[in-house]
The first five atom37 places (N, CA, C, CB, O) and aatype in JSON, in Angstrom:
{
  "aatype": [20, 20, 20, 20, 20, 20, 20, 20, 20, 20, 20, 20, 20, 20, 20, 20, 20, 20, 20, 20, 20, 20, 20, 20, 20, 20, 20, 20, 20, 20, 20, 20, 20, 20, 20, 20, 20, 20, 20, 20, 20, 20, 20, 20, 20, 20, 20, 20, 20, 20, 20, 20, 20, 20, 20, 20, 20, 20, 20, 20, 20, 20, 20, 20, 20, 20, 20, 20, 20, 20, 20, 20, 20, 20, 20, 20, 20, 20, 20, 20, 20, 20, 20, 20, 20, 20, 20, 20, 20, 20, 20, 20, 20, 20, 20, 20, 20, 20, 20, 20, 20, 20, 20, 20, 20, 20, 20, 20, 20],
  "atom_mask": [
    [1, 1, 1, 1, 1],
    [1, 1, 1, 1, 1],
    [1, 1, 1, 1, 1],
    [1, 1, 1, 1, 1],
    [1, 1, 1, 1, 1],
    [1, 1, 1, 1, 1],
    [1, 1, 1, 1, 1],
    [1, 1, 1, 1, 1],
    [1, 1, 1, 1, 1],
    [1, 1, 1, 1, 1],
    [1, 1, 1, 1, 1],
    [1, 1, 1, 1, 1],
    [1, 1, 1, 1, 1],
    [1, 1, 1, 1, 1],
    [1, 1, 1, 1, 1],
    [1, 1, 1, 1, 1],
    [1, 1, 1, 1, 1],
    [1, 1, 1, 1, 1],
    [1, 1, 1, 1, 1],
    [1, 1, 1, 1, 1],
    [1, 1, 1, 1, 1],
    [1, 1, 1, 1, 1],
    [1, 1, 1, 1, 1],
    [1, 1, 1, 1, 1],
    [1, 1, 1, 1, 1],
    [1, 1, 1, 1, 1],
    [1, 1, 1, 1, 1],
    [1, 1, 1, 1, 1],
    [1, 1, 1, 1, 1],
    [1, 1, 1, 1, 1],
    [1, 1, 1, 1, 1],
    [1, 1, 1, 1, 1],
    [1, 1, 1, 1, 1],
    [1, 1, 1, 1, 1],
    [1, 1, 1, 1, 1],
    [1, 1, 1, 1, 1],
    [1, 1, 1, 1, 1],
    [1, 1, 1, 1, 1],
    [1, 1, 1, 1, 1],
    [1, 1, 1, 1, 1],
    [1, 1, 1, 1, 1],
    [1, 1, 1, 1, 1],
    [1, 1, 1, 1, 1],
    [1, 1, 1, 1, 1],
    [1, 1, 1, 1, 1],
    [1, 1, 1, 1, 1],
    [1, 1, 1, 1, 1],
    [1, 1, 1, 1, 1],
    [1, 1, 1, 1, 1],
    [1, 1, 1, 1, 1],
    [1, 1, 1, 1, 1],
    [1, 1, 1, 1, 1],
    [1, 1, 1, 1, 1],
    [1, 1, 1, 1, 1],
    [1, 1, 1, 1, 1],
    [1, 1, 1, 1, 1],
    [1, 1, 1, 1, 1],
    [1, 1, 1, 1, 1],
    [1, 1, 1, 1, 1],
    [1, 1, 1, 1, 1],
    [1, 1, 1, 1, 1],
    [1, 1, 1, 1, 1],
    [1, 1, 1, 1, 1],
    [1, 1, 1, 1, 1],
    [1, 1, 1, 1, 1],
    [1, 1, 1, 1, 1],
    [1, 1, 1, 1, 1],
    [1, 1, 1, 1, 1],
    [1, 1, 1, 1, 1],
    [1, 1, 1, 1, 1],
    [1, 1, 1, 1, 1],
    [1, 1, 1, 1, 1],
    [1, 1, 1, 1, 1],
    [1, 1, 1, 1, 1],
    [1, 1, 1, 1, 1],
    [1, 1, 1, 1, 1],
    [1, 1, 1, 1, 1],
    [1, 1, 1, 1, 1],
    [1, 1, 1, 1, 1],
    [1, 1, 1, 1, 1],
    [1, 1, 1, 1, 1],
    [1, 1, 1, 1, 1],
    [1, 1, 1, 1, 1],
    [1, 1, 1, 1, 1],
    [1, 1, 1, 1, 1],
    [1, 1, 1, 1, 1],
    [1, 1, 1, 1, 1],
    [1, 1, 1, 1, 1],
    [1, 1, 1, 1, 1],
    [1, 1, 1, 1, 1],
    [1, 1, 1, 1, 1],
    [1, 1, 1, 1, 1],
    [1, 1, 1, 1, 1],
    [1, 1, 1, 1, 1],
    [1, 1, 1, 1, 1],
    [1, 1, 1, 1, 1],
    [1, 1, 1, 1, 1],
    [1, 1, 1, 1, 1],
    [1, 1, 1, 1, 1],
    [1, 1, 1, 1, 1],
    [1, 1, 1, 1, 1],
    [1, 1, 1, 1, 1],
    [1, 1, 1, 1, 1],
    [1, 1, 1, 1, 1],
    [1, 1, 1, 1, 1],
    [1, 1, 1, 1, 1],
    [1, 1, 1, 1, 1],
    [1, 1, 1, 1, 1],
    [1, 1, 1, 1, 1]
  ],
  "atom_positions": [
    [[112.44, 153.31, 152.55], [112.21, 154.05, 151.34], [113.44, 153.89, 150.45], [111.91, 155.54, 151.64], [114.58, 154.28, 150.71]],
    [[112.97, 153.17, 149.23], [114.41, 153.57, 148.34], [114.53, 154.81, 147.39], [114.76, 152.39, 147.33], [113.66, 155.27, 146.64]],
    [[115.79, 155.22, 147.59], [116.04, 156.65, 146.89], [116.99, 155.91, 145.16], [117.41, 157.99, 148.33], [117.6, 154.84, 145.07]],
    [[116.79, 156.8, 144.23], [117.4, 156.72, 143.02], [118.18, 158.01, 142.95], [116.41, 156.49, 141.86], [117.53, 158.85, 142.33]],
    [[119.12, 158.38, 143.31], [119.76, 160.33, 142.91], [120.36, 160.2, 141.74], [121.17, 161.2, 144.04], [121.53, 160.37, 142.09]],
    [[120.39, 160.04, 140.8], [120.99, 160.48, 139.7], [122.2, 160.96, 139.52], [120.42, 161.18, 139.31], [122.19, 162.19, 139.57]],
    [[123.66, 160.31, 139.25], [124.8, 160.94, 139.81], [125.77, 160.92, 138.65], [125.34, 160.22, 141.12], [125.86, 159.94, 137.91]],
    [[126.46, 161.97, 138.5], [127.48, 161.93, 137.58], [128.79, 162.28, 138.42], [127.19, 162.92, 136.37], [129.08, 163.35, 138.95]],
    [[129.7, 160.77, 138.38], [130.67, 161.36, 139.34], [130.51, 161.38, 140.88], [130.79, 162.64, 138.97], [130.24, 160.25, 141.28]],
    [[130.57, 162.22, 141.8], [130.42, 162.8, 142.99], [129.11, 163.59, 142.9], [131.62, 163.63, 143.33], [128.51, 163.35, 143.95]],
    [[128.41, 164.38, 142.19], [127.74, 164.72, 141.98], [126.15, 164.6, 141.52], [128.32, 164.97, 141.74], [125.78, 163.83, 140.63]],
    [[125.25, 165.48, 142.28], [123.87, 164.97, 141.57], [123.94, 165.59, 140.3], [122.43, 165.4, 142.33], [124.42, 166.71, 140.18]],
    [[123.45, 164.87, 139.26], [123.38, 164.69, 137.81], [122.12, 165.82, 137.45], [123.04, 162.93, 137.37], [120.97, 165.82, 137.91]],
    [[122.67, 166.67, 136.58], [121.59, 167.84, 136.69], [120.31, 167.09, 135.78], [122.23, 169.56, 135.89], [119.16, 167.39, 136.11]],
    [[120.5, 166.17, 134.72], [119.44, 165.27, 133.97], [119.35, 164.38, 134.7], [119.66, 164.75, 132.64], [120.39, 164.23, 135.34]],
    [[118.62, 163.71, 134.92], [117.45, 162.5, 135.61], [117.97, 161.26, 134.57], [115.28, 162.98, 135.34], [118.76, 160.41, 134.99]],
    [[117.48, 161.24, 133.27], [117.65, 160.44, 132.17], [119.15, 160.28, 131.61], [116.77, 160.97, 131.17], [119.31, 159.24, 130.96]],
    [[120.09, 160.98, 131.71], [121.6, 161.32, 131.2], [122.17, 160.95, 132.23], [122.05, 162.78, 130.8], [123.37, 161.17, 132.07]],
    [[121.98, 160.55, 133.12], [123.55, 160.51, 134.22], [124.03, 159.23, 133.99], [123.35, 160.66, 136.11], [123.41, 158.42, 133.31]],
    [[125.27, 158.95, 134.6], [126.02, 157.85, 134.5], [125.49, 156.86, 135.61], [127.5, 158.22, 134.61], [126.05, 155.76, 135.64]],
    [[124.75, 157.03, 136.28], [124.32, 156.0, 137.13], [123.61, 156.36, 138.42], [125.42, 155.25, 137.44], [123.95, 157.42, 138.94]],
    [[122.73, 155.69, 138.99], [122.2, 155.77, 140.01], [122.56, 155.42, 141.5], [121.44, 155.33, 139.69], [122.67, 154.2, 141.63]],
    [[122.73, 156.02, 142.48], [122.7, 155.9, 144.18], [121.4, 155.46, 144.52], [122.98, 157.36, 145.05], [120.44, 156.19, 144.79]],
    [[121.43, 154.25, 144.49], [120.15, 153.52, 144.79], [120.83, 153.14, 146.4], [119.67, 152.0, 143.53], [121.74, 152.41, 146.78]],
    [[119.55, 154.33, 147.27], [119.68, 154.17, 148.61], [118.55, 153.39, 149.32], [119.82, 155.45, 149.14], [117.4, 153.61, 148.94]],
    [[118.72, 152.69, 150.09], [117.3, 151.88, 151.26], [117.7, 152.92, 152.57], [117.61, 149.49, 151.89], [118.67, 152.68, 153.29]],
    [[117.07, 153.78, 152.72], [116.53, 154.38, 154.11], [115.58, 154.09, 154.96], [116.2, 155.39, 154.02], [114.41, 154.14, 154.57]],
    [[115.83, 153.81, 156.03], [114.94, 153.93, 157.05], [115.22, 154.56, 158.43], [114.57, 152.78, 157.23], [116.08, 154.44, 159.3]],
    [[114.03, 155.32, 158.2], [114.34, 156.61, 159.7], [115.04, 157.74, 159.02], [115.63, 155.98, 161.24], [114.78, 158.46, 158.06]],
    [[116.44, 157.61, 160.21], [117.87, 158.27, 159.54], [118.67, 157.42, 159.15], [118.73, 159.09, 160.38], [119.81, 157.89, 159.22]],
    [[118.64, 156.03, 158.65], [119.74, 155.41, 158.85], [119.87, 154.82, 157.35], [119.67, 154.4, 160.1], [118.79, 154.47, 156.89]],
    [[121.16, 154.62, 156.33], [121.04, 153.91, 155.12], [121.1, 152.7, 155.15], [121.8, 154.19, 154.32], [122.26, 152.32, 154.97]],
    [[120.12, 151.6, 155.33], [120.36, 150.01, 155.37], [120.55, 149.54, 154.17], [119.26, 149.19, 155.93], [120.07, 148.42, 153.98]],
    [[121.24, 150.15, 153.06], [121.27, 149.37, 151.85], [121.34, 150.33, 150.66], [120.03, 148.42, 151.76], [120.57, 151.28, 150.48]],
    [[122.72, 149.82, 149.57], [123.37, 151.18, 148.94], [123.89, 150.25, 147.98], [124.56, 152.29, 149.86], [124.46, 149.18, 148.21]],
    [[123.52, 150.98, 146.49], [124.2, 150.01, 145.29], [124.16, 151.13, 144.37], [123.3, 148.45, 144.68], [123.3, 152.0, 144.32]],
    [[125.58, 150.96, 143.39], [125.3, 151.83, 142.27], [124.41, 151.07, 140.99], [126.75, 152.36, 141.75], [124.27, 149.85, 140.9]],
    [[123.93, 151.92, 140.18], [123.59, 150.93, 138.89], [123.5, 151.8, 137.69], [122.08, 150.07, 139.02], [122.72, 152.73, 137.49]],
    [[124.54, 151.3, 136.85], [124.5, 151.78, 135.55], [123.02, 152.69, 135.1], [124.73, 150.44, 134.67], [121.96, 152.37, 135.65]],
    [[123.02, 153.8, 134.11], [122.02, 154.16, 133.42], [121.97, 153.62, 132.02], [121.99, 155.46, 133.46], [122.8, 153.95, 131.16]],
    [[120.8, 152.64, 131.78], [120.71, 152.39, 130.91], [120.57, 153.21, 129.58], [120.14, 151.8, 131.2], [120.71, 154.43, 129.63]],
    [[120.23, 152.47, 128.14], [120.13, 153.68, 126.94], [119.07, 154.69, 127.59], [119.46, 153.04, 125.21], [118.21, 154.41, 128.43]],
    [[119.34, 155.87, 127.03], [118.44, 156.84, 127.17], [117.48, 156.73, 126.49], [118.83, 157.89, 127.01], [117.54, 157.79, 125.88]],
    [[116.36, 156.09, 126.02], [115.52, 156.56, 125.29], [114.11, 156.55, 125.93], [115.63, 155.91, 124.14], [113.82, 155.86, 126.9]],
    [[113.14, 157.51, 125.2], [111.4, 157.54, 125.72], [111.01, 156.02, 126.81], [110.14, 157.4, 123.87], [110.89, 154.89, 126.32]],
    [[110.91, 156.26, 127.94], [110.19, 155.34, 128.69], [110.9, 154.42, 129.23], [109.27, 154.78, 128.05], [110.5, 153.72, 130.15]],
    [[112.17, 154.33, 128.65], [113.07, 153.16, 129.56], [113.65, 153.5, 130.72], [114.24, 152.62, 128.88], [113.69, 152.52, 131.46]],
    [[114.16, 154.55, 131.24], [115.17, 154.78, 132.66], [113.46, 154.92, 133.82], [116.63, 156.95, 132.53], [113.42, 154.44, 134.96]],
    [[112.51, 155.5, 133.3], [111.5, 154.75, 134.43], [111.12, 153.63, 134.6], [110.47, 155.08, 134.49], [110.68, 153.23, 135.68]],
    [[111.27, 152.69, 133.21], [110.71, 151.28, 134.15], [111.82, 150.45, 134.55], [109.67, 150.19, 133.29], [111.76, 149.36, 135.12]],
    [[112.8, 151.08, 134.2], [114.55, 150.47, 135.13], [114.34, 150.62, 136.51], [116.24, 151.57, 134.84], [114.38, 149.7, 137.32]],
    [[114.05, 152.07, 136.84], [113.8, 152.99, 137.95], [112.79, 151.64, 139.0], [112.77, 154.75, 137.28], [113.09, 151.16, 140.09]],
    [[111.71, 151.41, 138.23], [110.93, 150.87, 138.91], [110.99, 149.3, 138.97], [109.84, 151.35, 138.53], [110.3, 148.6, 139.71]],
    [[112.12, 148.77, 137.89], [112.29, 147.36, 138.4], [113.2, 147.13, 139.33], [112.6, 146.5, 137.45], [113.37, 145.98, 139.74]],
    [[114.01, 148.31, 139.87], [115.28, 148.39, 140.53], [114.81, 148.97, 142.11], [116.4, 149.47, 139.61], [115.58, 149.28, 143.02]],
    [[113.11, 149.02, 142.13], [112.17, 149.63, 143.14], [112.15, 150.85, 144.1], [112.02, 148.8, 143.86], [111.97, 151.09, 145.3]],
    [[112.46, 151.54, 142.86], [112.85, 153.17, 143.02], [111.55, 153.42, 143.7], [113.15, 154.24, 141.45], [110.52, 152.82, 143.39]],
    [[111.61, 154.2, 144.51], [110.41, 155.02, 145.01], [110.6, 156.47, 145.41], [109.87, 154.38, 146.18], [109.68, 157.02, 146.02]],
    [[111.73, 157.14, 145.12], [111.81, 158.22, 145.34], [112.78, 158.67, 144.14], [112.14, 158.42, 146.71], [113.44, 157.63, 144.07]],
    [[113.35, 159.53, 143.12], [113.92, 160.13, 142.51], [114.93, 161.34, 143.37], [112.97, 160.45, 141.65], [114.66, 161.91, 144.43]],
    [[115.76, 161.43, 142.79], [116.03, 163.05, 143.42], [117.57, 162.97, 141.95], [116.72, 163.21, 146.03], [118.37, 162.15, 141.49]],
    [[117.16, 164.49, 141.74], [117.92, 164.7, 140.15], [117.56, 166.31, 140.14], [117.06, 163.62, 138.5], [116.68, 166.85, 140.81]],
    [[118.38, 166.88, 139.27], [118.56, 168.12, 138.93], [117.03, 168.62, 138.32], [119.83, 168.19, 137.9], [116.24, 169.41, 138.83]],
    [[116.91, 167.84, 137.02], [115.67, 167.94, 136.24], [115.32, 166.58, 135.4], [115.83, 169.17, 135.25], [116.05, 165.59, 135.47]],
    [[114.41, 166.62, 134.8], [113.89, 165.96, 134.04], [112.95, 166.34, 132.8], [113.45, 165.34, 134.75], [112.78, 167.55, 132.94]],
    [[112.3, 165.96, 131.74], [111.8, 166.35, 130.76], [110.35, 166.08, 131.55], [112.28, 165.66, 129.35], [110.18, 165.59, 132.67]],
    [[109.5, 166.5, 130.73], [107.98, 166.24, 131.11], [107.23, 164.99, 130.99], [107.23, 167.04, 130.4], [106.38, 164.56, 131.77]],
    [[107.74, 164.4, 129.72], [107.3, 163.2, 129.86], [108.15, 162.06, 130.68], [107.07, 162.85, 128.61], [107.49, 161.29, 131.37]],
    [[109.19, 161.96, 130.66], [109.95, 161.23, 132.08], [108.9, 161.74, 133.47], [111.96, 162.04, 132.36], [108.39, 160.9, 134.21]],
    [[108.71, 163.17, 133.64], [108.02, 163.15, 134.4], [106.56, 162.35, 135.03], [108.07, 163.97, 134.17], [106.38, 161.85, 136.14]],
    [[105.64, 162.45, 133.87], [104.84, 161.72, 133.91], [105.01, 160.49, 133.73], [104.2, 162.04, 133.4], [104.03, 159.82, 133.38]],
    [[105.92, 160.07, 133.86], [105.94, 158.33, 133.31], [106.13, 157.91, 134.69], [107.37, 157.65, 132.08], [105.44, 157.22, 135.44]],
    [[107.4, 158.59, 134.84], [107.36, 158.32, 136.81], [106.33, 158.2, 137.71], [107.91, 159.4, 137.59], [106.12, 157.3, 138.51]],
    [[105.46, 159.62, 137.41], [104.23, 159.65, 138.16], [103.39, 158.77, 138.15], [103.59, 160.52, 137.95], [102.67, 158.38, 139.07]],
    [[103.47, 158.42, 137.05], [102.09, 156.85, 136.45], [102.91, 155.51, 137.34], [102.15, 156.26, 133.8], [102.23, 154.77, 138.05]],
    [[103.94, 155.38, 137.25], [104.86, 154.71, 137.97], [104.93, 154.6, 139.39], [105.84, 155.12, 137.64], [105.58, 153.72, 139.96]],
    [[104.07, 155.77, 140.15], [104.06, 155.87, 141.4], [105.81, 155.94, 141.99], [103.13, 154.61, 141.89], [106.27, 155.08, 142.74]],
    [[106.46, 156.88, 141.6], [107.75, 156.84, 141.86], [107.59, 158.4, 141.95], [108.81, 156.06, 140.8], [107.24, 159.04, 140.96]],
    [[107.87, 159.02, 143.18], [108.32, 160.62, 143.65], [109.48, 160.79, 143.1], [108.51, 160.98, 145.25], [110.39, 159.99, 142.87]],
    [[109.3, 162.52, 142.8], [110.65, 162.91, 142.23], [111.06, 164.76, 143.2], [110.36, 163.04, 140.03], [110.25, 165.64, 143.49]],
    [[112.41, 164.75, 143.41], [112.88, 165.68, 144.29], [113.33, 166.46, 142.98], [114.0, 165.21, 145.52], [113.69, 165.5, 142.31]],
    [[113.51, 167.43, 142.28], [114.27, 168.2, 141.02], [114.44, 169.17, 141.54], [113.67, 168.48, 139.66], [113.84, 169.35, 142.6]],
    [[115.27, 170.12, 141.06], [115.8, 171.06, 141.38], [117.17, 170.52, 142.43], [114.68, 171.95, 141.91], [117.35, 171.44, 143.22]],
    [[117.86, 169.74, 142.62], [118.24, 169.11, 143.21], [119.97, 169.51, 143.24], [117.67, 167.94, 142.8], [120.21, 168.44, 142.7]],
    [[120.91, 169.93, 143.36], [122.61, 169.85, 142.75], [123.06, 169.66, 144.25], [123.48, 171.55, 141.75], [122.42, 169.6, 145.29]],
    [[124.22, 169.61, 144.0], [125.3, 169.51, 144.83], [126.13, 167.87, 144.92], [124.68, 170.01, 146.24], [126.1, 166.92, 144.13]],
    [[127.04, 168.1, 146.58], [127.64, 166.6, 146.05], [126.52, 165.81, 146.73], [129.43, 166.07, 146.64], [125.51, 166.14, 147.36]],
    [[127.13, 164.56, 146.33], [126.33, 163.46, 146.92], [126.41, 163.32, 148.29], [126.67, 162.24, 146.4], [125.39, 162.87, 148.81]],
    [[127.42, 163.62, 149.08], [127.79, 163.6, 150.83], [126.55, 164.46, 150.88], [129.54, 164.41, 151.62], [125.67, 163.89, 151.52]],
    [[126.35, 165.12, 150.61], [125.66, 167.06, 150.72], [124.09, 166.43, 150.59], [126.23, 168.64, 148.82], [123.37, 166.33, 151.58]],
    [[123.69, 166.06, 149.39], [122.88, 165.58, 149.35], [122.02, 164.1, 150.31], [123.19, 165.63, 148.34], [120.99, 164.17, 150.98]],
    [[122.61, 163.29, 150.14], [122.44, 162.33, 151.31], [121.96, 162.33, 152.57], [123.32, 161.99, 151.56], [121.05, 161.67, 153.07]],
    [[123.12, 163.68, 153.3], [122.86, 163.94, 154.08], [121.66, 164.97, 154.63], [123.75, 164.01, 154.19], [121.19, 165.15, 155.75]],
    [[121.4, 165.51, 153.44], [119.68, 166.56, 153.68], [118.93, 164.88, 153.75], [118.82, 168.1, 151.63], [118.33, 164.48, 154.75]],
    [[118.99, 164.58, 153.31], [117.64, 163.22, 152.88], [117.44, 162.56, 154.36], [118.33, 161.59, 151.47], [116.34, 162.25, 154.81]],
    [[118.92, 162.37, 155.18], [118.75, 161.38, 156.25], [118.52, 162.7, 157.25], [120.18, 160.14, 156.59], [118.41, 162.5, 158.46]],
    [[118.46, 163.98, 156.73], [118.08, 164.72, 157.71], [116.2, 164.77, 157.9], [118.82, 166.14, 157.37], [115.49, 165.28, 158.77]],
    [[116.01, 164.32, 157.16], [114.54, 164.82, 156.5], [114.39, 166.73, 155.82], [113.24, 164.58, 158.09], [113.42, 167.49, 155.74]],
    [[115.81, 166.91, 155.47], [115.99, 168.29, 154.73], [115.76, 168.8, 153.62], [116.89, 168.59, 154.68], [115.55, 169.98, 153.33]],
    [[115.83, 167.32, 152.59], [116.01, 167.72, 151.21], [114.76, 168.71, 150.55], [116.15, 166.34, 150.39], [113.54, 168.61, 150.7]],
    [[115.39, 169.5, 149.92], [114.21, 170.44, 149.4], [114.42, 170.54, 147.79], [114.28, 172.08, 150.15], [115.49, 170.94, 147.32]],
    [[113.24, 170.12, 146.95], [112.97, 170.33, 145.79], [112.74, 171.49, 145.37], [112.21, 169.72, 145.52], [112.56, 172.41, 146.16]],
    [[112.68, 171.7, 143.7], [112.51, 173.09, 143.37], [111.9, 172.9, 141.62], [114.2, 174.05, 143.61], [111.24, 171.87, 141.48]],
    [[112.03, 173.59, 140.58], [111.7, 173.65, 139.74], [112.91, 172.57, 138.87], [111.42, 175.02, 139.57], [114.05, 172.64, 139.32]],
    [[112.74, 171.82, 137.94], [113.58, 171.44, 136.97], [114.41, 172.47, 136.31], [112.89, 170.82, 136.1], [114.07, 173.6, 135.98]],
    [[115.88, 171.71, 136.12], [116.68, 172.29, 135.84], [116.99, 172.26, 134.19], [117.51, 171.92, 136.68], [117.43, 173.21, 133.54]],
    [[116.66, 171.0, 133.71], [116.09, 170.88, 132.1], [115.26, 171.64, 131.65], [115.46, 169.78, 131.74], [114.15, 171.93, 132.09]],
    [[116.04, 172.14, 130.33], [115.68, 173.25, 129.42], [114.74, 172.12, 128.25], [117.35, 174.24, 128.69], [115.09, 172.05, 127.07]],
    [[113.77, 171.44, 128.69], [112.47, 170.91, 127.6], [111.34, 171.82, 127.53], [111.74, 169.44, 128.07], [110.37, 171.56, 126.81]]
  ]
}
């Protein structure tokens, strides 16, 4: 499964679309077989999902997102975890636990 977390810094990126770059993880099981950062491209309507999906995101995990990012993803067949903060160690490690728990978006759209 590849993960996209959204990261600013050490941190998960409370916007989905705004962060400075992606933790593009390859999991399998518990184990990470494969880990790259990648720039976030311009922000605008419809582009950071089909980045997402040429970069073969299949899972999201981010603070929030707007509604239509939302649905674009979804049409995209790409899952999204929101409600999401903390550091990235923190985070990671719920995921290879099978722990991570989503919640409501943290974006005020």
């Amino acid at each position: 499964m590849r993960y996209a977390i959204a990261a600013d810094g050490e941190s998960v990126a409370p916007h989905f679309g705004r962060c400075e770059r992606y933790e593009m993880l390859d999991i399998e099981g518990d184990q990470i077989v494969g880990r790259e950062q990648v720039a976030t491209p311009n922000h605008e309507p419809g582009v950071v999902p089909a980045f997402l999906k040429e970069h073969g995101a299949q899972v999201v995990v981010c603070g929030g997102a707007g509604p239509r990012a939302i649905d674009l993803l979804a049409q995209l067949g790409i899952g999204m975890f929101m409600g999401v903060s903390g550091s990235l160690d923190e985070v990671i490690g719920a995921i290879l636990r099978s722990e991570l728990v989503g919640g409501d978006s943290s974006c005020e759209h």
